[in-house]
C-alpha positions in Angstrom: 95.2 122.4 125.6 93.3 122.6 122.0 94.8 121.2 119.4 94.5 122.7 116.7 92.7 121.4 113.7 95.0 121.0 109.9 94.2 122.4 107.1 93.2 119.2 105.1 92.5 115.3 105.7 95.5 112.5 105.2 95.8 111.3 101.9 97.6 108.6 101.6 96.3 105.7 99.6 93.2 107.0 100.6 90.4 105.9 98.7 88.7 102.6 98.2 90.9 99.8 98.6 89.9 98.2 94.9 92.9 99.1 93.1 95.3 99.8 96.1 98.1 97.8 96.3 98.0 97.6 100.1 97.5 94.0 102.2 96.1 94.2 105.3 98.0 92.1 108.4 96.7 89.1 110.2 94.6 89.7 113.6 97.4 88.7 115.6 99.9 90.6 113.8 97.0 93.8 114.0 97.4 93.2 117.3 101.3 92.7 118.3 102.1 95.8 115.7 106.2 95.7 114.7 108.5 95.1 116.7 112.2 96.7 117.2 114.1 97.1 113.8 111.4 95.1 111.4 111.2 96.8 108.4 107.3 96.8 107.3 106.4 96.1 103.6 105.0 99.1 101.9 102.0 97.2 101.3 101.0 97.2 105.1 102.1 101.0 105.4 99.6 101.7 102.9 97.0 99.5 104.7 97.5 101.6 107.7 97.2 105.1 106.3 94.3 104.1 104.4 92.5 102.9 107.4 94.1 105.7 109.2 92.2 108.2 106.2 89.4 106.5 105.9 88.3 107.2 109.7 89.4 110.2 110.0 87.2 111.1 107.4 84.1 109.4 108.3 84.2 111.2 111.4 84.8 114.7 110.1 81.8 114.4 108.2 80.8 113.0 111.5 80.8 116.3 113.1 80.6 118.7 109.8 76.9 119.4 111.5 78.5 121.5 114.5 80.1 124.1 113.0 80.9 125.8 116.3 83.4 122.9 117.2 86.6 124.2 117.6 87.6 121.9 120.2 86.7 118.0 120.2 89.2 116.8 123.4 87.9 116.0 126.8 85.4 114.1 125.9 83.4 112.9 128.6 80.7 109.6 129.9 77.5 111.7 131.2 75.5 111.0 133.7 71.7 110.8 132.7 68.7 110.4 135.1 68.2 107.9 137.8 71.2 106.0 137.3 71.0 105.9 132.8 74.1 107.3 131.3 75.3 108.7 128.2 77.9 105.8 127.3 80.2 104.8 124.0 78.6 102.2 122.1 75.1 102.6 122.6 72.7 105.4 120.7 72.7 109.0 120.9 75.2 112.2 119.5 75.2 115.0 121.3 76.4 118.6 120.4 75.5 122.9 120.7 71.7 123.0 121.0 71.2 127.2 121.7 69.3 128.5 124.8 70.1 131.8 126.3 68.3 131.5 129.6 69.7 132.1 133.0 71.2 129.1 135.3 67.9 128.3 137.5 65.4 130.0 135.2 62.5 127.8 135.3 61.8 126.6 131.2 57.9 126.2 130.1 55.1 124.6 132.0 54.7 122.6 134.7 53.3 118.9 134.5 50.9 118.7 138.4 50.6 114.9 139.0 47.5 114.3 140.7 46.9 114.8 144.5 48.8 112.6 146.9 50.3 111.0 144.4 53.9 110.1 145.3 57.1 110.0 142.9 59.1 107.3 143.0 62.0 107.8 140.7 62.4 109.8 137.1 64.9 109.3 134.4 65.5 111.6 131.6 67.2 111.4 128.3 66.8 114.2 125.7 63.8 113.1 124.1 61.6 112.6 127.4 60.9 112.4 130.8 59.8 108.7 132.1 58.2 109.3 136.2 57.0 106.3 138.2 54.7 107.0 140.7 52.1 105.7 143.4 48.6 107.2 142.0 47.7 108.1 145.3 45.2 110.3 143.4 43.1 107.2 141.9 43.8 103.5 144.0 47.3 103.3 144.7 48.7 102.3 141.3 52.0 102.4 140.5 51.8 104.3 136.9 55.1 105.0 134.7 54.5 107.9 132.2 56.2 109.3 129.8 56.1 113.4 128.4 58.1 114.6 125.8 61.0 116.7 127.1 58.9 119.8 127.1 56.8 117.8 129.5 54.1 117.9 126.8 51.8 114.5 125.7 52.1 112.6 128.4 51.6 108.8 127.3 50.8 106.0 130.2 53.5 103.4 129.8 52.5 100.8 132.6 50.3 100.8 135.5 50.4 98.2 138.2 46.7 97.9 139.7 45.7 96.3 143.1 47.3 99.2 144.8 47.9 100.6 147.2 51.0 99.2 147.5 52.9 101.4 150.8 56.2 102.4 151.4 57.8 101.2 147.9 61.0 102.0 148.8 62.0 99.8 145.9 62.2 101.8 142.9 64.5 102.0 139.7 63.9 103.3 136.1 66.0 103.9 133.4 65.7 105.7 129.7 67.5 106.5 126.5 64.9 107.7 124.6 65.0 104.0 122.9 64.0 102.1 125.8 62.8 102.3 129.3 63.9 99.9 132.0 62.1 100.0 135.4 61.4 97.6 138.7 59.6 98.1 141.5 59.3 95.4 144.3 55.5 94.7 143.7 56.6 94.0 140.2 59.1 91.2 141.4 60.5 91.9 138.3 63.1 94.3 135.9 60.8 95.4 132.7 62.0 96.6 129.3 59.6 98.7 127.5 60.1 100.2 123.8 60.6 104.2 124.5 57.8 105.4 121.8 55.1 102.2 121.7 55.6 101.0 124.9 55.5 97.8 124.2 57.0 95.0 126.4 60.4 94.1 125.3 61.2 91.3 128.1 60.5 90.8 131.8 63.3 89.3 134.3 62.6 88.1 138.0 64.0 90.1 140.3 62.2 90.6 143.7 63.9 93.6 145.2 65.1 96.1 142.5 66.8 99.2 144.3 68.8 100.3 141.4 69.5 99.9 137.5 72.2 100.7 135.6 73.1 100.1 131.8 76.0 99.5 129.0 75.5 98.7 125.5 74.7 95.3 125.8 73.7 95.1 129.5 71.3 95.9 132.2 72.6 95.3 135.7 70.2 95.3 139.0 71.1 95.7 142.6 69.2 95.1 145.3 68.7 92.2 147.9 68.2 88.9 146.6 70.1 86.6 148.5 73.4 85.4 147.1 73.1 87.7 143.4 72.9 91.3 145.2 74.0 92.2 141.6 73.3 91.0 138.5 73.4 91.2 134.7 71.0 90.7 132.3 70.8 90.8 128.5 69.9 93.8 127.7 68.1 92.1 124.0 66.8 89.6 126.2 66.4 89.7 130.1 68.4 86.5 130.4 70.4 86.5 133.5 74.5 87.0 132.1 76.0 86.7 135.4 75.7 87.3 139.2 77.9 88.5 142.1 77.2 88.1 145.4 78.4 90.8 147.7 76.4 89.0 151.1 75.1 92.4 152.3 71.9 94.2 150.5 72.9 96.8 147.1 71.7 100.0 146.9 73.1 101.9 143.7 75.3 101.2 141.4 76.6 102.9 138.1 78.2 101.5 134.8 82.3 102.7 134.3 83.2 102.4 130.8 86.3 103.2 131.0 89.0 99.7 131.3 88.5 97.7 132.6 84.7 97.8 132.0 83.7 98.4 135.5 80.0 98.2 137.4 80.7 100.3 140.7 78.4 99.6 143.6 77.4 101.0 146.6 75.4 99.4 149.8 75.5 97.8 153.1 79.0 96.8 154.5 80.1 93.7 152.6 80.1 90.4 154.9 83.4 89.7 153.3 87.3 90.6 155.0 86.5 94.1 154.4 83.2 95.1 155.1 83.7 97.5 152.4 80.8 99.5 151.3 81.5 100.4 147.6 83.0 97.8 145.5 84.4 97.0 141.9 83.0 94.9 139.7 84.1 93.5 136.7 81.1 94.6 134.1 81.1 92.1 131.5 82.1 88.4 133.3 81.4 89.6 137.3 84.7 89.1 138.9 85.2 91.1 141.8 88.0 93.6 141.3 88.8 94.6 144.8 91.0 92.5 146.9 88.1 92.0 149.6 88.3 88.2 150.5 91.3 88.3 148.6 89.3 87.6 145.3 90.9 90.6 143.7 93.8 91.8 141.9 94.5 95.2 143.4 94.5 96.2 147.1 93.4 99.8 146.8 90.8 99.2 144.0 87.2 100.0 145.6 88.3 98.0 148.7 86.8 100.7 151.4 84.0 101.8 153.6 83.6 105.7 152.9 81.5 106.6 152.2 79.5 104.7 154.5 76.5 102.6 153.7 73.6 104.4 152.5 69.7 104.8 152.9 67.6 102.6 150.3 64.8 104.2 148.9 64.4 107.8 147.3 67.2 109.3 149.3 70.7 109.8 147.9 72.2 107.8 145.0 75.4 106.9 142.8 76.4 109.2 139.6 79.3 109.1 137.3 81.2 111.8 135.4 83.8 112.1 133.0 86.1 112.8 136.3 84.6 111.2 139.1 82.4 109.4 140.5 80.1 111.0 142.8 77.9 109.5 145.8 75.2 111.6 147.5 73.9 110.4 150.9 71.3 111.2 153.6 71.0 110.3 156.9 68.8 112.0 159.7 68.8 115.4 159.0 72.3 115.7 157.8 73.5 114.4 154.4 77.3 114.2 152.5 78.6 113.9 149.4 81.7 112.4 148.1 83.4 113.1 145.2 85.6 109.9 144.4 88.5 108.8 141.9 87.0 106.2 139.3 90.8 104.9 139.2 91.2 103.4 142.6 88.0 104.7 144.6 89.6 106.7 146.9 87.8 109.9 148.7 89.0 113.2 147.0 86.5 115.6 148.3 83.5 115.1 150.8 81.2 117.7 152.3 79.1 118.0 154.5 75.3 119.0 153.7 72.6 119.2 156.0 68.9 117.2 154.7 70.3 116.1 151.4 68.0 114.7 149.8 68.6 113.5 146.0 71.4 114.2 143.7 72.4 114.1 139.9 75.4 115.2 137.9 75.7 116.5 134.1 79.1 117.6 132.4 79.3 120.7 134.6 77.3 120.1 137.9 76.3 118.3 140.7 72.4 119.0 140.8 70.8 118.7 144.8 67.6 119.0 146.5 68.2 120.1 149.9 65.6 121.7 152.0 63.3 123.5 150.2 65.9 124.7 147.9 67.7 123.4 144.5 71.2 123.7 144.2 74.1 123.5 141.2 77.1 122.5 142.8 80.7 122.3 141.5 81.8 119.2 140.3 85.3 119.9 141.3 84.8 121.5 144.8 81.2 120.7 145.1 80.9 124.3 146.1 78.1 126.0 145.3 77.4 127.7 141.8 73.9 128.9 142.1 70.7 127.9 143.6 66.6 128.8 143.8 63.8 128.2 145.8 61.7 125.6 145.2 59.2 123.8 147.6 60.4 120.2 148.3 59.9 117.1 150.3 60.7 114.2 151.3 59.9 112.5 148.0 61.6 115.4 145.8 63.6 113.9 142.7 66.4 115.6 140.6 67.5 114.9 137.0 69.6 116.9 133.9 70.0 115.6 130.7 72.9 118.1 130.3 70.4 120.9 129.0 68.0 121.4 131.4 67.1 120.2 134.9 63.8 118.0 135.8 62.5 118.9 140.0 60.0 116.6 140.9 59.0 119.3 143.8 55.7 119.6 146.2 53.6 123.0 144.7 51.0 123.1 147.2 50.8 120.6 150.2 50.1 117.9 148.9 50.5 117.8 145.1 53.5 117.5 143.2 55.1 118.6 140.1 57.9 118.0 137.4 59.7 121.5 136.9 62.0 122.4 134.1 65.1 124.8 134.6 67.7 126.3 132.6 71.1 124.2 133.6 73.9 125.8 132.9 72.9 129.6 131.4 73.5 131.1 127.8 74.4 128.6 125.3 74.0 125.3 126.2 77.2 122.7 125.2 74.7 119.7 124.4 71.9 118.6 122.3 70.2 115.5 121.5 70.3 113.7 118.1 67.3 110.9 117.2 69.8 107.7 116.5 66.4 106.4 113.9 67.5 109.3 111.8 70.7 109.4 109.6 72.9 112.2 111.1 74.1 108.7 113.2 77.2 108.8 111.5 79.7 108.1 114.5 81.5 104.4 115.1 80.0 104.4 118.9 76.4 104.7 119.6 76.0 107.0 122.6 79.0 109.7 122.4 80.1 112.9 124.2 81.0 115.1 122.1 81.9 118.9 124.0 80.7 122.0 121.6 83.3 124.4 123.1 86.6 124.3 125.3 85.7 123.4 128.2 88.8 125.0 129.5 90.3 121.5 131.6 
C-alpha cells in the first residue's frame, strides 16, 4: 500500500551542525544502537534527527524533478541488456520519461547491419545500443558498435581483424552508458572500453568468456577456464579480485544486490556432491554459499539442478528482477523458462516454450524471441501479454532498457537488423538521467526509482 506523503520535512535540529549542541556516537556505538532501559543523552537524540533531516531532505530534492511521483515504494534492481543491470551504487536515476505508443509498436528506424553479418550479443542502457558482431559482410571481423538509443550515429568501438573467426559461441558485452565491457574467445580477453571515446580502459586474460556481469566495483566473468569458471575483476582495474571454481564449464550468471551480495550462476552440473546447476556465490570475497561439498552455510540456498544445464552460445540466458530471478533455456526445438526465488533459488514457476530462443526482463516483462515472433510475457505467470511478428533466426537477440525493446531480427534472408518497439504502452514508468550532469543528486549511483503505483 502507498504511503502517503506529510505535509512538511522533520525539523528537528535540522540545519547545519555548527551551532547544534548535538555529539555524534562512536562507530561501534552507531552500530550496537541503545540497548534496554538506557536513557540516551539529548545530545545524541539530536545527532540522530539531524542526520535523520538532513537525508530526508537531500532526497526530496532528490526527486522534486518528477512531479508525477506519488508513490516511491517497491523499488526495484532492473535487468538491463545482455546480462548489465540497473544496480544501487553505481550511476544512473531513472524516472517518467512520456511515450504514448502501443505495446509492440515498432519506434523510428531501423539500423540493417551489412549482409551475412552475424550478431553476437547486444546490451542496452538508456543512452545506447552497443552490438558485437562477425562482419560477415567485409572479412569476418568481429566489430562492436555503438548508436545512440534512437539507433542514430553509429560509432565503431573495436574491431578484431584476421577474421573470419567461426562459430564464436563465446560472446559477452556489457553497457551503462559509462562503460562497455565485452569478451569474445578470439579476444582471449575481458575489455573495458570508455562509453563515449571508446578508449581502452583495461584488458584482463580470460580465454573463454561466455558471460559478464557487474556491481559497482566489480566485473565478474564465467566461462571455462579450468579451476576459476568464475571470476572477479576490478572493475577500475581488470586485476583479478578473486576466483571460484565450480569444476564444470559457466554459462551465465547475474549480480544479486540484495544481502548477502550475491553472484548467481548457471551452467554445466557442478562436479561437486551436488551436481547442481545454478549456484550462489558470495559477490564480494567468492565463498560459495550453497551447501554443495558442504562448503556452504545453508542447505536449500542455490543447491539444485533445475533448471537443467543450459546451451552456451546465443541461446537462452540469466536475468534478474526486483522479484525473481529468471532463466530462459533452449534446447532442440523446445525451450523453458523458469521463474525462480532470489531467496533460496527454488522453482516457483516454469513453462514450457517451444524454439525459445533469447530472453530479457525489465520492470514489467519478460521479453522472448520465439519462432518468428516477439513476445511480452508476465513476469509473474510468464503468460503472455502481447506479442508481433517479426522475422527471426537463429542468431535473433532481445534487449529493454525499460522504455523500449531492441530485436536484433533477420529482414530479408540474409541481413539483419536492430528494431525498436514500444515496451510497455502509454506512459512509460522510466527514463534515463546522464550521471556527468548535476540532477545526480541521490546517495546510490544506479537507482530504481518507480514513477507511479505499481499496484504490488
Amino acid at each position: 500500500m502507498p504511503i502517503d506523503r506529510p505535509s512538511d520535512y522533520p525539523d528537528w535540529a535540522s540545519g547545519a551542525t555548527e551551532g547544534l549542541d548535538l555529539i555524534e556516537p562512536e562507530t561501534p556505538k552507531q552500530v550496537a544502537g541503545f540497548v534496554f532501559e538506557e536513557p540516551p543523552t539529548y545530545q545524541l537524540v539530536n545527532w540522530l534527527w539531524n542526520r535523520v533531516a538532513r537525508w530526508v531532505s537531500h532526497l526530496g530534492a532528490a526527486v522534486s524533478w518528477f512531479p508525477d511521483l506519488p508513490s516511491m515504494h517497491d523499488a526495484a534492481q532492473l535487468a538491463v541488456g545482455n546480462g548489465s543491470q540497473l544496480l544501487e551504487e553505481d550511476t544512473a536515476l531513472v524516472g517518467p520519461f512520456g511515450g504514448g505508443t502501443a505495446p509492440g509498436e515498432e519506434v523510428g528506424t531501423a539500423v540493417a547491419l551489412g549482409v551475412d553479418d552475424i550478431p553476437l550479443a547486444i546490451a542496452v542502457s538508456g543512452r545506447s545500443v552497443v552490438l558485437m558482431y562477425r562482419e560477415e559482410s567485409v572479412a569476418g571481423d568481429l566489430v562492436v558498435k555503438r548508436w545512440d538509443a534512437d539507433l542514430t550515429n553509429g560509432t565503431e568501438i573495436y574491431r578484431l581483424g584476421g577474421g573470419p573467426f567461426p562459430g564464436l559461441a563465446t560472446a559477452a558485452l556489457l553497457n551503462d552508458g559509462t562503460e562497455i565491457v565485452f569478451g569474445a574467445s578470439p579476444i582471449g580477453a575481458v575489455r573495458c572500453h570508455d562509453h563515449d571515446t571508446g578508449t581502452l580502459k583495461w584488458s584482463a586474460t580470460y580465454a573463454t568468456p561466455l558471460n559478464l556481469a557487474w556491481s559497482h566495483n566489480r566485473v565478474y566473468v564465467v566461462g571455462t577456464v579450468t579451476g576459476a569458471q568464475c571470476r572477479a575483476l576490478n572493475r577500475s582495474t581488470g586485476g583479478t579480485v578473486w576466483s571460484f571454481n565450480h569444476n564444470a564449464d559457466l554459462y551465465h550468471c547475474v549480480y544479486h544486490g540484495a544481502r548477502p551480495v550475491r553472484l548467481i550462476v548457471w551452467g554445466v552440473a557442478s562436479g561437486h556432491a551436488s551436481g547442481a546447476t545454478i549456484r550462489s556465490i558470495n559477490a564480494n570475497t567468492g565463498a560459495d554459499l550453497t551447501n554443495e561439498g558442504g562448503n556452504g552455510t545453508d542447505t536449500n540456498m542455490w543447491d539444485n539442478t533445475s533448471p537443467p544445464a543450459p546451451l552456451t552460445g546465443w541461446y537462452g540466458g540469466l536475468r534478474l528482477t526486483d522479484r525473481a530471478v529468471i532463466a530462459v533455456r533452449f534446447n532442440s526445438g523446445s525451450g523453458s523458462v523458469w521463474r525462480v526465488s532470489p531467496v533460496d533459488g527454488l522453482a516457483l514457476k516454469t513453462i514450457n516454450v517451444a524454439t525459445i530462443l533469447n530472453g530479457d526482463t525489465d520492470h514489467r516483462y519478460l521479453y522472448t524471441c520465439e519462432d518468428t515472433r516477439g513476445y511480452a510475457r508476465s513476469l509473474d505467470d510468464l503468460g503472455l501479454a502481447w506479442g508481433f511478428d517479426i522475422n527471426l533466426s537463429n542468431y535473433s537477440l532481445v534487449a529493454s532498457d525499460g522504455h523500449v525493446v531492441y530485436f536484433v531480427t533477420v529482414d530479408g534472408s540474409p541481413q539483419a537488423s536492430i528494431r525498436r518497439f514500444s515496451s510497455s504502452g502509454g506512459t512509460d514508468l522510466f527514463r534515463y538521467v546522464d550521471p556527468s550532469t548535476t540532477e545526480r543528486l541521490l546517495p546510490w549511483r544506479r537507482t530504481v526509482v518507480p514513477a507511479r503505483d505499481s499496484g504490488h
